[in-house]
C-alpha positions in Angstrom: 164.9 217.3 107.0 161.3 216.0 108.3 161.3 212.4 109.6 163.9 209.7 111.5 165.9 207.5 110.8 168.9 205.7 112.1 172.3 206.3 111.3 173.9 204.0 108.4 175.9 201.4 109.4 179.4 202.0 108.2 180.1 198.3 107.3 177.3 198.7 104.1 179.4 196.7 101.4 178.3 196.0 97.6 174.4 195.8 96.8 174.7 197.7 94.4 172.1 196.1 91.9 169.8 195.3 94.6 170.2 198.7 96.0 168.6 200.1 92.6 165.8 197.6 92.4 164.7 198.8 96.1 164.7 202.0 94.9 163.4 201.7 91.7 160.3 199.8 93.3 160.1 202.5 96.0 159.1 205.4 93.2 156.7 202.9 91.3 155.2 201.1 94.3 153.3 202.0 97.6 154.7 198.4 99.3 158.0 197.5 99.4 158.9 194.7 101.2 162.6 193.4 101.0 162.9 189.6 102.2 165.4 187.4 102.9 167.1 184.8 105.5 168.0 186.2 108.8 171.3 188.0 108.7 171.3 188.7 105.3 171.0 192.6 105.4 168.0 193.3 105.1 167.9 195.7 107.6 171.0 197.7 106.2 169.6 197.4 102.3 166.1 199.1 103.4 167.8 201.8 105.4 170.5 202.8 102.8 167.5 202.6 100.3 165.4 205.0 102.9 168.4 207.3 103.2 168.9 207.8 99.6 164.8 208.0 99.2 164.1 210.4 101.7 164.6 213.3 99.9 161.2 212.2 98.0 158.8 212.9 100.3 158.4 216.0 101.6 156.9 215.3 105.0 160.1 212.4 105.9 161.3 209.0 106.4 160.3 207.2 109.7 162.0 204.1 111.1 160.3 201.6 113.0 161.8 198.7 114.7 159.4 195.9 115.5 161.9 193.4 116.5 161.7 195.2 120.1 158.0 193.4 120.3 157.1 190.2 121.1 153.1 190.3 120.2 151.0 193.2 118.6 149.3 194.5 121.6 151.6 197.8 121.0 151.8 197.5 117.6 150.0 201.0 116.4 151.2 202.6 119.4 155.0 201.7 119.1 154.6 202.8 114.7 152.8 206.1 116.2 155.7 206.5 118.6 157.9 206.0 115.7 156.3 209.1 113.3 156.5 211.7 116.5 152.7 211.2 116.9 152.0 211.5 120.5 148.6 210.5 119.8 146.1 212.1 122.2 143.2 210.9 120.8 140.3 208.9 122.7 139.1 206.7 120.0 141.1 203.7 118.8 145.0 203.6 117.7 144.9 203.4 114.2 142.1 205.8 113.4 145.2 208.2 115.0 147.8 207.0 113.4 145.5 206.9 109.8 144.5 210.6 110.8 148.1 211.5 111.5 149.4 210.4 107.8 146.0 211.1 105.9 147.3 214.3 103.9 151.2 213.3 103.9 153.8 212.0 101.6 155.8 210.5 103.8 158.1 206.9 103.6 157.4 204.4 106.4 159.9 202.0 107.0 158.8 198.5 109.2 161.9 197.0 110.3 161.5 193.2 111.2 158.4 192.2 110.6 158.3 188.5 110.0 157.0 187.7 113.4 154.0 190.4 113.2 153.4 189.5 109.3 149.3 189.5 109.8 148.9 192.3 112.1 151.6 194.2 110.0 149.8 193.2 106.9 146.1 194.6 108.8 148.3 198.0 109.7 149.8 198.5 106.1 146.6 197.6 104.0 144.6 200.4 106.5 147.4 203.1 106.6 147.4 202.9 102.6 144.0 203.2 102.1 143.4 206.1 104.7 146.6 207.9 103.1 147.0 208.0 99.7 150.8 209.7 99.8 152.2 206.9 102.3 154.6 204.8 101.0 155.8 202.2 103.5 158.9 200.0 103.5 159.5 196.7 105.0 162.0 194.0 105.7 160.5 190.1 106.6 161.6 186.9 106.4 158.4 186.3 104.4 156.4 188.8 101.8 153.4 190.1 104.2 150.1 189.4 101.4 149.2 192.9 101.0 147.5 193.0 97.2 149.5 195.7 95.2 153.1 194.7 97.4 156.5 194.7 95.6 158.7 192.2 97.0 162.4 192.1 96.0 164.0 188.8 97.5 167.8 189.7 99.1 170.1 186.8 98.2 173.7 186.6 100.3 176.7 188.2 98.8 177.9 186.2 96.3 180.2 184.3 98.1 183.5 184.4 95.6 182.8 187.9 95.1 184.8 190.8 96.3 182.1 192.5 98.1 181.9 189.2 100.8 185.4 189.5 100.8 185.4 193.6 101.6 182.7 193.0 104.3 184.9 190.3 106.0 188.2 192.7 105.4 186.2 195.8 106.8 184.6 193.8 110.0 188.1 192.3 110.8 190.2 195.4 110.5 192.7 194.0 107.8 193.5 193.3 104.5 192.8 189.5 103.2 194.0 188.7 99.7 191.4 186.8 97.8 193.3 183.7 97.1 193.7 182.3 100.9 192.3 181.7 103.9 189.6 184.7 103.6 188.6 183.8 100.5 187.7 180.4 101.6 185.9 181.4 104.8 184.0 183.8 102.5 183.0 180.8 100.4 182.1 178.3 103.7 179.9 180.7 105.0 177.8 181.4 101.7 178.2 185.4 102.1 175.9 185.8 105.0 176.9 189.4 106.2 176.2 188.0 109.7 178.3 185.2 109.6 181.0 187.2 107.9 181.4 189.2 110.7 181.2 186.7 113.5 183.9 184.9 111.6 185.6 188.3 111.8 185.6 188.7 115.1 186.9 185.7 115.4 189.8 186.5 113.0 191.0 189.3 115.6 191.2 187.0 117.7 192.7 183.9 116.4 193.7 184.5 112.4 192.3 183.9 109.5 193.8 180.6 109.1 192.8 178.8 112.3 189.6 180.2 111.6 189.4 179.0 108.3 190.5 175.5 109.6 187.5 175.9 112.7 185.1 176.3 110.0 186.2 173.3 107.8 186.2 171.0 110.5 182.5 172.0 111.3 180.9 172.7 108.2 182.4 169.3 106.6 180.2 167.2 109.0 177.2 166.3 108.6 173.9 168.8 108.7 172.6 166.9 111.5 175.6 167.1 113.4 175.9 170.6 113.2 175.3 172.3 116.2 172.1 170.9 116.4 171.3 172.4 119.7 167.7 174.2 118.9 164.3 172.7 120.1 162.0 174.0 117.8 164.5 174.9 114.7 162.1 175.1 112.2 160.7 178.6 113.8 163.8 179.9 113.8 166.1 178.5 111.6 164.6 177.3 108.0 166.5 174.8 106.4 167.9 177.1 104.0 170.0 178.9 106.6 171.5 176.6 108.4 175.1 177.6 107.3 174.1 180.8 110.0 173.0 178.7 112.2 176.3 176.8 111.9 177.8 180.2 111.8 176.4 181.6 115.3 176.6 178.0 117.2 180.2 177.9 116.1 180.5 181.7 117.8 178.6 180.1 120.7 181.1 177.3 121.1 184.3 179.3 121.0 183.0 181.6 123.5 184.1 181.4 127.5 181.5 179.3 129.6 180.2 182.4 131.7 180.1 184.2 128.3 177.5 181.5 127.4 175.9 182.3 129.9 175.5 185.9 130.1 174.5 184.9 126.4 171.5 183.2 127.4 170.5 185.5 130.2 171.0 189.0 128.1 168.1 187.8 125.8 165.6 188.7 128.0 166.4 192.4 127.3 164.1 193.6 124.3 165.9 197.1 124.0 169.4 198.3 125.0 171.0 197.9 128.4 173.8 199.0 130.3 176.0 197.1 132.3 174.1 197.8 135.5 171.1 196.7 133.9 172.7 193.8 132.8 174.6 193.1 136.2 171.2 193.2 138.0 169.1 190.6 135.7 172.0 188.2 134.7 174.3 187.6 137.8 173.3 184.0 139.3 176.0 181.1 140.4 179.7 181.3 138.5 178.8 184.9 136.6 178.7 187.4 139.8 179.5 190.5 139.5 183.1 190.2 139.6 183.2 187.6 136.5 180.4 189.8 134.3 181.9 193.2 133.0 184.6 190.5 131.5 181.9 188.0 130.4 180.6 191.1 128.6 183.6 192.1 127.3 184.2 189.0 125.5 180.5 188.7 123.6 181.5 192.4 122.7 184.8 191.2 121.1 183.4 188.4 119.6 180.4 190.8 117.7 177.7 188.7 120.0 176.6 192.0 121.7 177.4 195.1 120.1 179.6 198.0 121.4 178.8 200.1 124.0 177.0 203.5 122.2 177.5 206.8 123.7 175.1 206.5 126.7 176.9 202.8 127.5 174.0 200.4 126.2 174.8 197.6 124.4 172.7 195.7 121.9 172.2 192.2 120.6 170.9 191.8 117.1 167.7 189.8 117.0 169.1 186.5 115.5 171.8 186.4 117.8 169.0 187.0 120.7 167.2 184.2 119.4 169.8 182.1 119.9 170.6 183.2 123.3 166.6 182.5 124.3 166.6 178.8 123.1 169.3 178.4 125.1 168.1 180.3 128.4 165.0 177.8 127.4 167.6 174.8 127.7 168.5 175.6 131.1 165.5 175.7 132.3 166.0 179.3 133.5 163.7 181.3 131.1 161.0 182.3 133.8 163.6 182.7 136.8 165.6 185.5 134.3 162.0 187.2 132.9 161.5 187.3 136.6 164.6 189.0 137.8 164.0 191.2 134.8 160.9 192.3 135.6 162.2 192.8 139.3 164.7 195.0 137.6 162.4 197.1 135.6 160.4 197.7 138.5 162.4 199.0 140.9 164.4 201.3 138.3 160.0 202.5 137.9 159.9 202.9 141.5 162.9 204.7 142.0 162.1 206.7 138.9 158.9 207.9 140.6 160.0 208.7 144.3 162.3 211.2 142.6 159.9 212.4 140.3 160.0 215.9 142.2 163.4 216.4 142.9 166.5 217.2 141.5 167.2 214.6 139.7 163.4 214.5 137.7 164.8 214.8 134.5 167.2 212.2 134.7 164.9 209.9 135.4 162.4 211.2 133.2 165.0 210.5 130.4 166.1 206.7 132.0 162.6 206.0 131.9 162.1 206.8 128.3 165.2 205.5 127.0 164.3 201.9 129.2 160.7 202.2 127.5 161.1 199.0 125.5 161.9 196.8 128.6 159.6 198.0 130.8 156.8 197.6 128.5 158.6 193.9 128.5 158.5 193.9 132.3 155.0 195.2 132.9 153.7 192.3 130.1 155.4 189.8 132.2 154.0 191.0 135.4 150.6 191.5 134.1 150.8 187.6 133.8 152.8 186.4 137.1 152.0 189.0 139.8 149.1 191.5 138.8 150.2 193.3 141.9 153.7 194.0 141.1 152.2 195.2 137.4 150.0 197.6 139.1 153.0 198.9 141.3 155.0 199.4 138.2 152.7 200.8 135.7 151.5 203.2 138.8 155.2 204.5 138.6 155.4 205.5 135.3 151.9 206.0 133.8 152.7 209.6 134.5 156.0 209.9 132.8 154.4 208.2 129.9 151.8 210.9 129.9 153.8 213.4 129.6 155.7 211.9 126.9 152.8 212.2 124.6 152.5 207.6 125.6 148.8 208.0 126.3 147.9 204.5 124.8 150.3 203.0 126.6 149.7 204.1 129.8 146.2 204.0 129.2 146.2 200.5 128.3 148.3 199.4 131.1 146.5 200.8 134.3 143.3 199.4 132.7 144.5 195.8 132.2 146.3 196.0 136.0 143.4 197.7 138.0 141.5 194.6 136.5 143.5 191.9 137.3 145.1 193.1 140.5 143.3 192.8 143.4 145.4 195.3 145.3 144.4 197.6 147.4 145.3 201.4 149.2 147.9 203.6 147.9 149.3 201.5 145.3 145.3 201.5 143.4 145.1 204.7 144.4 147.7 206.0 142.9 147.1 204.2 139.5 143.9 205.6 139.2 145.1 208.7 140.2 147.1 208.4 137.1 144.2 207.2 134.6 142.5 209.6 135.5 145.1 212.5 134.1 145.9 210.2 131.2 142.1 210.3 130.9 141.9 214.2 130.9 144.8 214.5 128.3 142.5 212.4 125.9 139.9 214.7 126.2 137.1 212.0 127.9 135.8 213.6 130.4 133.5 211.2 131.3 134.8 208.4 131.7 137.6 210.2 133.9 134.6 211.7 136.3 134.2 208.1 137.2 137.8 207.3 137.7 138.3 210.2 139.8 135.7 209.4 142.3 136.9 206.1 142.3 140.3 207.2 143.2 138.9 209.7 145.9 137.5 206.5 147.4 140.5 204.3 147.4 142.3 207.3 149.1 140.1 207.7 152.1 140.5 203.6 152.3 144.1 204.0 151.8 144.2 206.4 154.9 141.8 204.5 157.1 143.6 200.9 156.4 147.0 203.1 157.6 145.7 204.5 160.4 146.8 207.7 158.7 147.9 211.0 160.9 145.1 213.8 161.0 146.4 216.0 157.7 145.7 213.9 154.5 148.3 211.8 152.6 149.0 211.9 149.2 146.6 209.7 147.9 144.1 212.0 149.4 146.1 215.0 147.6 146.2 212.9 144.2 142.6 212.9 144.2 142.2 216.4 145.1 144.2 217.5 142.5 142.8 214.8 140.0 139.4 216.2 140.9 140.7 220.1 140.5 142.4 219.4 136.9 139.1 217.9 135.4 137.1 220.9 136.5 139.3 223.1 135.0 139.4 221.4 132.3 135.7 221.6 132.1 135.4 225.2 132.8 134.6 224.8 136.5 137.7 227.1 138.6 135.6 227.2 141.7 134.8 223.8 141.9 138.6 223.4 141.5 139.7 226.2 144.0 137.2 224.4 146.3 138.4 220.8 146.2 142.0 221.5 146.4 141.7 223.9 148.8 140.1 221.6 150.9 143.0 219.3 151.4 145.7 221.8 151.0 144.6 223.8 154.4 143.8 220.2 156.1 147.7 219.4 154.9 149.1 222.8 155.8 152.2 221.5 158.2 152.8 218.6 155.4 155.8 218.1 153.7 156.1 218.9 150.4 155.7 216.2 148.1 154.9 216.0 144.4 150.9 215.8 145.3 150.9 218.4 147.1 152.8 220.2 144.9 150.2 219.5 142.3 147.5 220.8 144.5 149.0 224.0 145.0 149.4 223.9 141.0 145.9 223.2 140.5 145.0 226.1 142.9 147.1 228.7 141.1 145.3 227.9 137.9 141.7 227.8 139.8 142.8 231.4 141.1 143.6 232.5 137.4 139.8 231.0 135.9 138.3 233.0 138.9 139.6 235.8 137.6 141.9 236.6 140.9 144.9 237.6 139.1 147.2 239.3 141.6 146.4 236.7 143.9 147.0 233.5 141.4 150.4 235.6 140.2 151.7 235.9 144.1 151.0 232.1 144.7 151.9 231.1 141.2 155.9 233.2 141.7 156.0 231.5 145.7 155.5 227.6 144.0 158.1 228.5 141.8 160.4 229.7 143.9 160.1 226.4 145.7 160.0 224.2 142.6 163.3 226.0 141.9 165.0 225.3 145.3 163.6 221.3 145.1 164.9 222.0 141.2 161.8 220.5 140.4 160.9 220.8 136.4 157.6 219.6 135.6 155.5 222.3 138.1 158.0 224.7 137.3 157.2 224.5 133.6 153.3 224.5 133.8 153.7 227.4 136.1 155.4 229.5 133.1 152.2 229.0 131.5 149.8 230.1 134.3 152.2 233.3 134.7 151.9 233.5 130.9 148.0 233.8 131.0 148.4 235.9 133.7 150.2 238.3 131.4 147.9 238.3 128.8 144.8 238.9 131.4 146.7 241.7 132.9 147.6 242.9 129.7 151.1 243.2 129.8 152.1 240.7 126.6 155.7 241.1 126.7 155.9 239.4 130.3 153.1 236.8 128.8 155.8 235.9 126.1 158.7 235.7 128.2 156.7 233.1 130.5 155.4 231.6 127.4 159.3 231.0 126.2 160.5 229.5 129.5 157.5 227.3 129.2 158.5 226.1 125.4 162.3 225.6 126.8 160.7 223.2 130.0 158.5 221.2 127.4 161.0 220.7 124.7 163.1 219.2 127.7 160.4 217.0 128.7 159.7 216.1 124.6 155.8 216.8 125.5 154.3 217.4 122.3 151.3 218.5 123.9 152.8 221.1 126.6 154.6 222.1 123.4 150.8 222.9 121.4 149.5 224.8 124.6 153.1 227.0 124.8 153.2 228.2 121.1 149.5 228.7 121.4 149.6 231.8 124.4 152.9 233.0 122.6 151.5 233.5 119.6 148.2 235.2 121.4 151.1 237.5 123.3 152.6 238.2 120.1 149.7 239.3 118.1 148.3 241.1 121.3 151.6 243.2 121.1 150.7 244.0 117.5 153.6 241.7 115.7 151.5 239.8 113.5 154.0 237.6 111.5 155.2 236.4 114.6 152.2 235.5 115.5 151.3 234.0 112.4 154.5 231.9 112.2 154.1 230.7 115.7 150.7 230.0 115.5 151.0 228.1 112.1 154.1 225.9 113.9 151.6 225.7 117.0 149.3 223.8 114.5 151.7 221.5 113.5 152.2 220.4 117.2 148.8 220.2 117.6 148.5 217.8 114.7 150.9 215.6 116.4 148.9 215.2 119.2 145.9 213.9 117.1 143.7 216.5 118.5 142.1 220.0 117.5 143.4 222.8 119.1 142.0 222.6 122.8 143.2 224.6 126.1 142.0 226.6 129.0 138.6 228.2 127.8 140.1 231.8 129.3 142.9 231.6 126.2 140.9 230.1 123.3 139.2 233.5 123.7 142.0 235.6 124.3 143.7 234.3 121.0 140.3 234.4 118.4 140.4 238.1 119.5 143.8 239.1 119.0 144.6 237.2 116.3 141.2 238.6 114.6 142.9 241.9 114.9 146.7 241.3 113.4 144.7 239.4 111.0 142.9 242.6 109.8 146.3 244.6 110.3 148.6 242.5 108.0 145.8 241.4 105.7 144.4 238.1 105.6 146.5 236.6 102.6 149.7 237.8 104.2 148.5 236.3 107.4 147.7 233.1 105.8 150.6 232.5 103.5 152.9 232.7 106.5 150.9 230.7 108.7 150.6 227.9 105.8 154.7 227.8 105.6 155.2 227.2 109.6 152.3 224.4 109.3 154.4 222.7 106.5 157.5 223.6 107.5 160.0 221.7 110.0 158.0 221.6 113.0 161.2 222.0 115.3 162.3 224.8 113.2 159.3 227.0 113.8 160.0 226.0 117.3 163.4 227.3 117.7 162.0 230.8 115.5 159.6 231.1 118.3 162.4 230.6 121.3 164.2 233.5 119.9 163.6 237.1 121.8 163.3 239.5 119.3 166.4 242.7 119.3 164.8 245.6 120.5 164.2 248.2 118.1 
C-alpha cells in the first residue's frame, strides 16, 4: 500500500459514532478537520479514520506530525518530508510540494495543528487548489477557516459510559466493575482519554480507591485552587479543560521531586530521545546521572513519558510537554536547558561528521536522521544565541541532509548562518563547501558558481590563518572537488579533471580523508566524460578497494555508478547492470531518492542495451516515479541521457511501442518500492 502512516494505538476505545461521521465527511468533503480539547483523542480518531480510509485513494495516506514544530519556517518542508518528496527543486517549497500532489488522489493527514492554524490554513487552501484529488485531514484545537472545511467537534467519552470505563480498565491492566471506585474516577475526570490514563497509571501504582479518594479531595476545591500553577493558562489551558489540567498537575504532584524535574527539563526535546540524550541535556544539581535512569523510570510508570520503542527513545505527548515547559519557565532554567540542548545536538553533528567516512558512516547517517527534529530545534536556537555555533552545526550535517533528499533544509540553514555568523576559516569553508553541493543537486548552477569561488577563497584564508603545511587541507580539497562536481555537472570533464587534479598531486602524501576521497571521486568521473575509460575503470576499482577497507559507503556507492557507465561505454551491459544494482542496494541504504532516480536510470539503459526490453520498460517506468519524488525532470550525466534515448529507441521499436508503454505506465503508478525491489532482482540465466 502507497503512503504512511503510524501504527494504531492499541488503547482505541468506543467512538464509534464519531468514527462514522469522520468518515462519512472524508468521502463527501476535501477538508476534514476534527477539533477538540487537548487530550481528547483527536489524534487517535483521525488516524483510525485514516487507516480505515486509506484504501480510497489510490496514491496513499500520509501522516504529518506538526506538534514537532515550534513556528512555520519548516512547515512545507517537514509536510514534503512527510509524502516521501525529497524535493529537489530550486524554486519555492510549495510550488514542490503543489507539483508533487497535482495529479494524485491521495489523503493528507495534519496532525496538531492548532498552533500553525494560519500558515496551515495558507498550505491547505493552496495544496487543494493546485490538486484537485487531495483530500487532507486535520486535528486542531480550533477549525483552521478554510471556505468548503468540514469540521466535526470530538466531545470526551461520555463519562458514565462503558467505553471511559474500558479505556481506564485497558490503560490500568485490570478489570474495574462499573459501580465503584472506577466508575467514579471515570465520572471526576469527565472522560478525557488523557486523564484516564494518567489516573491509570496511577491505579498500578496505588489502587483504584486511593486514587479515587486523591481525586475527590482535589477536584472538590475550588477552580482557583486547583493546581493553579500556569503563567499564561489561557494559551494553554482554556477554561473548558481545566479538569486535564487538574488531571496532569495532580500526575505532577504525585510524582518524586527529581521526576519533576527531569519533567521540566525533558520538554526541551521536540522529537524522541534516548536516555543518553536525555542524560546529557537534563542532569544539573540533585538529578545526576546516578538519580536519572530512575527519575525516568518513574515518569515512564506514571504514563508522563512514554515507553521506551524499539530503538530506546521515549516520547512525551505534547500536552504533557507543555506542562513540563511552563514549569522549566518557572525555574528560571528555560534558556540554560535550550542551551545544553543545543550543546547536545551539536556535538552528536560534529561527531556525526568526523565519522562521516569511516566505518561507522551509516550509523551516523541513520542517528542523524532519526535526531532530525531536535537538531532542526538546536540549530534554531543557535541561529539566535551563538551564530557561530549554528554555522559549526549546520556545516556538520548539511551534507547528510543532502543526501537524504533535505535540500530545503539544508539549504535554508547555511544561508541564514553564513549571514549571521561572522566566522571565519574552515568552519565557513566548509559550509559553503556544502551549499554549494546542495546548490548542484537543485540544479542552480549559477548561483552555486558563486558559492564555489567563494568557498575556494575562504579555503586559501583558512590555510594561510593556519599556517597550513605545504600539501593542501581539506578545505582546499572541498573546493576542489566542489569546483570539479559543477563542471561535470555542466558538461565540462576537463575542467573537472584539471581542478581536482591540481590539488590531488599537490596532496599526494595526505591522508585520506573524506575530501580527498571526494576528489579522487570527482577525478574518476572527469576520466569517464573524457572518454578515458580504462583509465577512469583502474582508478575507479583502486578507490573502491580503499572505500571498502575504510568501509566507507557513500564513495563506494557513487562509484558503482561510474563503473556502471563505464560498462555501458565499453559495451559490456551485463557488468553495467551488476554495478548499477550494487548502486540501487547503497542508495536504498542511504534513503536517497535522488541516487535512487540516477541508478534505475543506467540499469534500465543496461537492460534495454542487452535487448530485454520489459525490463527496461518496468525499470525505467519505476525510475520515473523516483524522479517525480525528487520534484525534478529526469537529469544526469549528459554521456547517459544519450546512451539511454538510443537504446531505449531500439527495445522500443523491438517490443512495440504500446507494449512498451503499457508496462512503463504500470511501474510509474505502481508501488514505487516494489518496482525497486523487481529491478534488484538478477534475472536466472536461461
Amino acid at each position: 500500500m502507497r503512503g504512511h502512516l503510524p501504527d494504531e494505538n492499541p488503547g482505541f476505545v468506543g467512538r464509534r459514532t464519531e468514527l462514522e461521521r469522520v468518515s462519512a465527511a472524508l468521502a463527501e468533503h476535501r477538508l476534514v478537520t476534527v477539533t477538540g480539547v487537548g487530550g481528547v483523542g483527536k489524534t487517535r480518531l483521525a488516524l483510525r479514520a485514516a487507516h480505515r480510509a486509506a484504501d480510497r485513494y489510490p496514491d496513499g495516506a500520509w501522516w504529518t506530525d506538526l506538534g514537532q514544530l515550534d513556528g512555520d519556517r519548516l512547515l512545507v518542508a517537514l509536510v514534503a518530508d512527510s509524502v516521501d518528496l525529497a524535493d529537489h527543486t530550486p524554486g519555492t517549497a510549495t510550488t514542490g510540494l503543489c507539483r508533487r500532489l497535482a495529479d494524485d488522489r491521495l489523503l493528507l493527514v495534519l496532525d496538531s495543528c492548532e498552533h500553525l492554524a494560519e500558515p496551515c490554513a495558507r498550505l491547505v487552501a493552496e495544496l487543494l487548489a493546485a490538486a484537485p484529488g487531495l483530500t487532507v485531514l486535520t486535528t486542531s484545537r480550533r477549525p483552521l477557516g478554510v471556505e468548503g472545511e468540514r469540521v466535526v467537534a470530538l466531545d470526551p467519552l461520555p463519562p458514565a459510559g462503558r467505553d471511559a470505563l474500558e479505556l481506564l480498565r485497558r490503560a490500568a491492566g485490570e478489570e474495574f466493575p462499573a459501580a465503584g471506585p472506577a466508575g467514579e474516577i471515570c465520572v471526576r475526570l469527565e472522560g478525557i482519554p488523557l486523564a484516564l490514563e494518567l489516573a491509570a497509571a496511577q491505579i498500578r501504582l496505588q489502587g483504584a480507591e486511593a486514587v479515587r479518594d486523591q481525586l475527590g479531595t482535589r477536584f472538590d476545591a475550588p477552580p482557583t485552587a486547583r493546581f493553579d500553577l500556569l503563567a499564561h493558562t489561557e494559551r494553554v489551558w482554556p477554561s473548558r479543560h481545566q479538569t486535564l489540567r487538574a488531571a496532569i498537575g495532580w500526575s505532577h504532584e504525585l510524582s518524586a521531586p527529581l521526576e519533576r524535574l527531569l519533567w521540566a527539563r525533558l520538554s526541551v526535546f521536540r522529537g524522541p530521545f534516548d536516555l543518553a540524550s536525555a542524560t546529557a541535556v537534563c542532569v544539573g544539581g540533585p538529578l545526576n546521572r546516578a538519580t536519572l535512569p530512575a527519575a525516568l523510570d518513574g515518569l515512564v510508570r506514571a504514563s508522563v513519558v512514554r515507553p521506551p520503542d524499539a530503538a530506546g527513545r521515549h516520547r512525551m505527548l505534547d500536552t504533557i510537554r507543555a506542562y513540563g515547559a511552563t514549569w522549566l519557565d518557572r525555574t528560571g532554567e528555560t534558556g540554560t536547558v535550550a542551551d545544553r540542548h543545543a550543546a547536545q545536538f551539536r556535538g552528536l553533528a560534529r561527531r556525526a561528521e568526523s565519522e562521516w567516512h569511516g566505518a561507522r558512516q551509516l550509523r551516523w547517517y541513520r542517528t542523524v536522521d532519526a535526531h532530525h527534529t531536535d537538531l532542526r530545534t538546536a540549530l534554531d536556537r543557535l541561529l539566535r544565541t551563538d551564530p557561530d555555533a549554528a554555522l559549526d552545526l549546520i556545516g556538520s550535517v548539511a551534507f547528510a541532509w543532502s543526501c537524504r533528499g533535505r535540500l530545503r533544509e539544508a539549504r535554508d540553514g547555511l544561508e541564514q548562518a553564513l549571514l549571521l555568523s561572522d566566522a571565519r576559516g574552515r568552519v565557513r569553508a566548509r559550509a559553503l563547501w556544502a551549499l554549494g553541493v546542495t546548490l548542484v543537486l537543485q540544479g542552480e548552477f549559477g548561483p552555486a558558481q558563486e558559492v564555489s569561488e567563494r568557498c575556494a577563497r575562504e579555503a586559501r584564508h583558512a590555510e594561510y590563518t593556519e599556517h597550513a603545511e605545504s600539501r593542501p587541507a581539506d578545505p582546499t580539497l572541498d573546493a576542489a572537488a566542489l569546483a570539479g562536481l559543477l563542471a561535470l555537472t555542466t558538461g565540462r570533464p576537463m575542467a573537472a579533471y584539471v581542478v581536482v587534479g591540481h590539488v590531488l598531486d599537490a596532496a599526494r602524501d595526505g591522508a585520506d580523508s573524506a575530501a580527498r576521497l571526494r576528489c579522487r571521486l570527482v577525478r574518476v568521473f572527469a576520466l569517464t566524460g573524457l572518454g578515458r575509460l580504462a583509465e577512469a575503470r583502474e582508478q575507479a576499482l583502486a578507490l573502491r578497494a580503499r572505500c571498502e577497507e575504510l568501509d566507507e559507503h557513500w564513495t563506494r556507492t557513487a562509484l558503482e555508478y561510474q563503473l556502471a557507465l563505464t560498462g555501458l561505454l565499453e559495451g559490456d551491459p551485463a557488468a553495467a547492470a551488476g554495478h548499477a544494482r550494487a548502486m540501487l542496494e547503497g542508495t536504498r541504504g542511504l534513503g536517497a531518492s535522488l541516487g535512487v532516480a540516477l541508478g534505475l536510470d543506467v540499469l534500465a539503459t543496461a537492460l534495454a542495451a542487452a535487448g530485454d526490453g520489459e525490463r527496461a520498460a518496468d525499470v525505467s517506468g519505476t525510475g520515473e516515479a523516483y524522479w517525480r519524488s525528487t520534484g525534478q525532470p529526469r537529469r544526469g550525466l549528459p554521456g547517459l541521457r544519450a546512451l539511454h534515448e538510443k537504446y531505449t529507441d531500439t527495445v522500443r521499436a523491438t517490443i512495440g511501442e504500446p507494449a512498451y508503454e503499457e508496462i512503463f505506465v504500470r511501474a510509474l503508478t505502481g508501488l514505487p518500492q516494489d518496482g525497486l525491489d523487481r529491478a534488484l532482482r538478477v534475472p536466472r540465466q536461461r
